[in-house]
C-alpha positions as CSV (number, residue, x, y, z in Angstrom):
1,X,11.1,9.8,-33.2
2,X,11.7,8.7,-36.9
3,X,11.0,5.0,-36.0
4,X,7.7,5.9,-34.9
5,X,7.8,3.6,-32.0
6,X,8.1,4.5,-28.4
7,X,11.0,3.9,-26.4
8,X,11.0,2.1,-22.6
9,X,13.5,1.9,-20.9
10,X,14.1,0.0,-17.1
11,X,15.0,2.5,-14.9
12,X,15.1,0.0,-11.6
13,X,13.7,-3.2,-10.4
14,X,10.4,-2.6,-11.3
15,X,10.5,0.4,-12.7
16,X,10.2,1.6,-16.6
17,X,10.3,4.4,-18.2
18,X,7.9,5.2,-21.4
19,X,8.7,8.1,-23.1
20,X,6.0,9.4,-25.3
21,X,7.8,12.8,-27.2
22,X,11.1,14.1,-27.5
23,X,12.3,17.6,-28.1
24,X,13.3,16.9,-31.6
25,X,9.1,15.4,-31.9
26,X,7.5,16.8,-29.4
27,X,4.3,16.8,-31.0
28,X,1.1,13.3,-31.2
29,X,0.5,12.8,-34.6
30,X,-1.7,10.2,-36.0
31,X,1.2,7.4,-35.6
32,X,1.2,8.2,-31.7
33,X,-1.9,6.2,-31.0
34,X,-0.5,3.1,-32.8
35,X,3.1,3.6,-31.0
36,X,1.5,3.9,-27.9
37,X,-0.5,0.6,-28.3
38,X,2.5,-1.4,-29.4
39,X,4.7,-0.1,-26.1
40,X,1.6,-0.6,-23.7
41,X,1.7,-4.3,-25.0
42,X,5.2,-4.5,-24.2
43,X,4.9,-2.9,-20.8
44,X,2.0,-5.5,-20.3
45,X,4.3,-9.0,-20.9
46,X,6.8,-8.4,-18.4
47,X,5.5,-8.9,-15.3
48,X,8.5,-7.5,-13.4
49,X,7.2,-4.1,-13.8
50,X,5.5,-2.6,-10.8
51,X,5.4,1.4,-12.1
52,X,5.2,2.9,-15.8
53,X,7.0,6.9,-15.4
54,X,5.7,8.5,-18.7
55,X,8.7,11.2,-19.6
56,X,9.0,13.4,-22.9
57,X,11.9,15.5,-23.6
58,X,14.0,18.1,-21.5
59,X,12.0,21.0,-23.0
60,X,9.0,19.9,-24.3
61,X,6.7,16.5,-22.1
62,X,4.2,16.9,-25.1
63,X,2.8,19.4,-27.1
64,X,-0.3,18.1,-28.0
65,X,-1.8,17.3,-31.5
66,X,0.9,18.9,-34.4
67,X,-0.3,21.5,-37.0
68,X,-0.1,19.9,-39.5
69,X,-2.2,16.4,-38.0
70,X,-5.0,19.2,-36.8
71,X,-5.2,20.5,-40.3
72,X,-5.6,16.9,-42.4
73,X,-8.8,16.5,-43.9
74,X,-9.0,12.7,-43.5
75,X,-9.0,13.4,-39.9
76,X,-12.4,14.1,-39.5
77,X,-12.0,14.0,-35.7
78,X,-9.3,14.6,-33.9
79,X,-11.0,14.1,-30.0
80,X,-12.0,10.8,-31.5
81,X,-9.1,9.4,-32.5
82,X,-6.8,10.9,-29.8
83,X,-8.8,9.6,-27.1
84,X,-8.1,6.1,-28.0
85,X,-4.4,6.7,-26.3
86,X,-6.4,7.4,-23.3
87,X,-8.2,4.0,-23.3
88,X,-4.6,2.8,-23.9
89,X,-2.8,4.3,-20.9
90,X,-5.6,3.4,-18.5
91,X,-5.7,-0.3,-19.4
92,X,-1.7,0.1,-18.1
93,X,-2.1,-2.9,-15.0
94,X,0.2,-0.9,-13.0
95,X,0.6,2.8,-11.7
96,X,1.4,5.2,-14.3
97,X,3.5,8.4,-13.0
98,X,3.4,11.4,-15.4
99,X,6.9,13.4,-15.2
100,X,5.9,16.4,-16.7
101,X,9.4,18.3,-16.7
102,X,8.7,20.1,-19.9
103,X,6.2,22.4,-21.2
104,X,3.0,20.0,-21.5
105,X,0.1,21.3,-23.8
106,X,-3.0,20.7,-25.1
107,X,-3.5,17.3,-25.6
108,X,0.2,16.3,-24.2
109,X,-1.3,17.7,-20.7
110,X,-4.4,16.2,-20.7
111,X,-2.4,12.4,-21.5
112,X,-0.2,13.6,-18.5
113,X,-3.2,14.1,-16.0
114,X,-5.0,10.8,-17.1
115,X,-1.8,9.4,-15.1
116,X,-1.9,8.0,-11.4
117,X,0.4,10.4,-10.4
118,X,1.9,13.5,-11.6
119,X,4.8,15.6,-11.3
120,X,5.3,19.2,-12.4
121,X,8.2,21.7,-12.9
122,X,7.5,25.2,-11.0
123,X,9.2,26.8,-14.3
124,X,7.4,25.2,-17.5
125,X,4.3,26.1,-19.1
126,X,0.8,23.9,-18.9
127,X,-2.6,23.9,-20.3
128,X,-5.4,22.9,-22.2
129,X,-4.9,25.5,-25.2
130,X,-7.6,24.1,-27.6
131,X,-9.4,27.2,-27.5
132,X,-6.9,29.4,-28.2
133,X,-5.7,27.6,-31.8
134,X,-9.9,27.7,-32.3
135,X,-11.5,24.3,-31.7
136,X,-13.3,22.9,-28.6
137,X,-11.0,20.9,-26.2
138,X,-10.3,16.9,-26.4
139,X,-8.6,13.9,-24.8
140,X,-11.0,14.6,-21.8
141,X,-9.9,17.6,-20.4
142,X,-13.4,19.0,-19.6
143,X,-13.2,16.6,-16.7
144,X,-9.4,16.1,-16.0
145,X,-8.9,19.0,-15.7
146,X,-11.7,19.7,-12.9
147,X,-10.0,17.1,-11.6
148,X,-6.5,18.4,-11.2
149,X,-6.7,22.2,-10.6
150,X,-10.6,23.0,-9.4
151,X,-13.4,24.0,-11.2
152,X,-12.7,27.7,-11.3
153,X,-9.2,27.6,-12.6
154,X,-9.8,24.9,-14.7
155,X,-13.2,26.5,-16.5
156,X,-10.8,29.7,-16.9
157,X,-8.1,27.6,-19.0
158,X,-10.9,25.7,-20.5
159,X,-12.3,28.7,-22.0
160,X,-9.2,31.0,-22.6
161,X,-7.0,28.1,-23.7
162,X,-4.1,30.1,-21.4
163,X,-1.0,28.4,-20.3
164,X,0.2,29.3,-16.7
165,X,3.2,27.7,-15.0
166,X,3.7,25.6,-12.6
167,X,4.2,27.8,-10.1
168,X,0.8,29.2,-10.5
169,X,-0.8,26.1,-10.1
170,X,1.2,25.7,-6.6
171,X,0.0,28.8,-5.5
172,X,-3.4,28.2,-6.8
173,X,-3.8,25.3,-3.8
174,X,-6.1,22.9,-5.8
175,X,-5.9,19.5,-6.6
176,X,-2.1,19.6,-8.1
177,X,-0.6,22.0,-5.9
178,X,1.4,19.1,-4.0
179,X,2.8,17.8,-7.5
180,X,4.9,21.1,-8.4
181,X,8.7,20.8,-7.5
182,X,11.9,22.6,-9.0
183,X,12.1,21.7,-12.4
184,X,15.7,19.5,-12.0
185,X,13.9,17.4,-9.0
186,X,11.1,16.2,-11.5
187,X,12.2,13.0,-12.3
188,X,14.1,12.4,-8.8
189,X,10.3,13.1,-7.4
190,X,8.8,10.5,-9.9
191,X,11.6,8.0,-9.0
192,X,11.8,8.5,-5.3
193,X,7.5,7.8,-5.7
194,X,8.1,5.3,-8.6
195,X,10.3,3.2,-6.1
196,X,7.8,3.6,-2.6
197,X,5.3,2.2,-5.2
198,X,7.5,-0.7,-6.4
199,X,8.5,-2.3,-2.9
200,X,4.6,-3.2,-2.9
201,X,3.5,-7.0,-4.2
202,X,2.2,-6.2,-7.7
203,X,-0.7,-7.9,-7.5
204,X,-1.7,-5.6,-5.0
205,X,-0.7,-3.0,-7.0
206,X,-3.1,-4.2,-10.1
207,X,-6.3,-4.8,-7.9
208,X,-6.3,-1.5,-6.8
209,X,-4.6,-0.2,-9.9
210,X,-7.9,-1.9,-11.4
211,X,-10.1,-0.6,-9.2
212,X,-9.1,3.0,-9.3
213,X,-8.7,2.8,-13.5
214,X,-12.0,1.6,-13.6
215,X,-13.6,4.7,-11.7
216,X,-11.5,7.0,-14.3
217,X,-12.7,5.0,-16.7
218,X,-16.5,6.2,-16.0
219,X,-15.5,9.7,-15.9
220,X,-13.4,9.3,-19.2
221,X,-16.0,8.0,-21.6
222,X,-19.4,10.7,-21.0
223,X,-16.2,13.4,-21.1
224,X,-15.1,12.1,-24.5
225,X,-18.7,11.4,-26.0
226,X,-19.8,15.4,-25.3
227,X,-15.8,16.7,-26.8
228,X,-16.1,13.9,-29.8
229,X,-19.9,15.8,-30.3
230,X,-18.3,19.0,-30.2
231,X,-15.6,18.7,-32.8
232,X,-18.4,16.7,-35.0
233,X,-19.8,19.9,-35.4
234,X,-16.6,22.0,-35.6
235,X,-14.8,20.1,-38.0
236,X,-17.2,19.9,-40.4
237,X,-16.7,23.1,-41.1
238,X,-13.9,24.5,-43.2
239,X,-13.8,27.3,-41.2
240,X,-12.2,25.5,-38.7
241,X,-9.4,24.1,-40.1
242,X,-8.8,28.0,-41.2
243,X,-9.0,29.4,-37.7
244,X,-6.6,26.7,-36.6
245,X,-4.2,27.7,-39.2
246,X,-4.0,31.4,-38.2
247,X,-3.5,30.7,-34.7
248,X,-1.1,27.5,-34.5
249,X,2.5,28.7,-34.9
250,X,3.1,27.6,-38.7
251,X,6.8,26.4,-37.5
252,X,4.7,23.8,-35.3
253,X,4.5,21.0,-37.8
């Protein structure tokens, strides 16, 4: 995405498309939070939209924060700044439906499960792997995660930072187990919901969409305070910065 801007797309009457990385950038970087405010603007003047499907590319949905954003020193924060996209996809007025296709990691899965709705491929890879690169996790996936997979699995991934595919998390039975199809029915999934979802009046669809952001809302902000506390401490360490470039794949820019 050289032009740093986000690209939506009308898929249907009522029905866009946002699509937040690409295979050729699969990664958020510090113009991500920008992009994302400028599209979510758009989305928000045309008031023929009744359903936002967030998409990334064929192999990759996201892949969280890039090496080389993690390792800038003017960042002092990354769960600070990232978590402003989350702010910015829950002020969305209508439902959001993640189609996770791709492998979806770190911080690109927790932006996926802050969504309405998800849908996941039985073959690609997800997780919360802040851990496992050497910093606490962000983008409020102490609680979303909970959330989506149970407490058990999700304190496991929490604290190993291990990816598991989709498949496991259908077998697993929690919260997500419902979302996981074959990975070339993901997006027919998301449409075939994306259009149930459009035939409804939209201002039903934003009073409830209102309601229901607002209770995410709650459990968003005391998630981000404690993660934003956390990396405080981390990242003022230069110790930090060297763990995460041992362990992040130096091809990962």
């Amino acid at each position: 995405m050289s032009t740093r801007e986000l690209l939506i797309e009308t898929i249907s009457n009522g029905i866009a498309s946002l699509r937040i990385a690409t295979d050729d950038d699969p990664y958020q970087s510090t113009w991500f939070v920008p992009a994302l405010s400028d599209a979510v603007e758009t989305i928000k003047t045309d008031q023929s939209i009744r359903c936002v499907i967030l998409e990334g590319g064929r192999r990759y949905f996201c892949a969280g924060a890039s090496r080389a954003t993690l390792m800038q020193d003017d960042l002092a924060n990354p769960c600070e700044y990232f978590s402003q996209a989350l702010e910015t996809l829950l002020s969305i007025p209508v439902p959001t439906i993640a189609a996770m296709a791709g492998h979806a990691l770190g911080g690109g899965f927790a932006t996926g499960l802050w969504c309405d709705v998800v849908v996941l491929a039985e073959e690609s890879l997800y997780g919360v792997n802040f851990m496992a690169l050497g910093f606490t996790p962000g983008m409020g996936a102490t609680t979303i995660l909970e959330e989506a997979l149970g407490g058990p699995l999700a304190h496991e991934l929490l604290f190993t930072g291990r990816l598991l595919k989709g498949r496991e998390i259908k077998q697993s039975g929690g919260g997500l187990a419902h979302a996981v199809v074959p990975y070339e029915e993901v997006r027919q999934r998301a449409i075939a919901i994306a259009s149930e979802i459009a035939d409804i009046p939209r201002e039903s669809l934003v009073l409830l969409k209102e309601t229901l952001a607002a209770k995410r809302q709650a459990l968003l902000e005391p998630a981000v305070k404690a993660e934003v506390a956390m990396q405080s401490q981390l990242f003022s360490h230069s110790e930090t910065r060297l763990q995460i470039a041992q362990r992040y794949p130096a091809a990962a820019n």
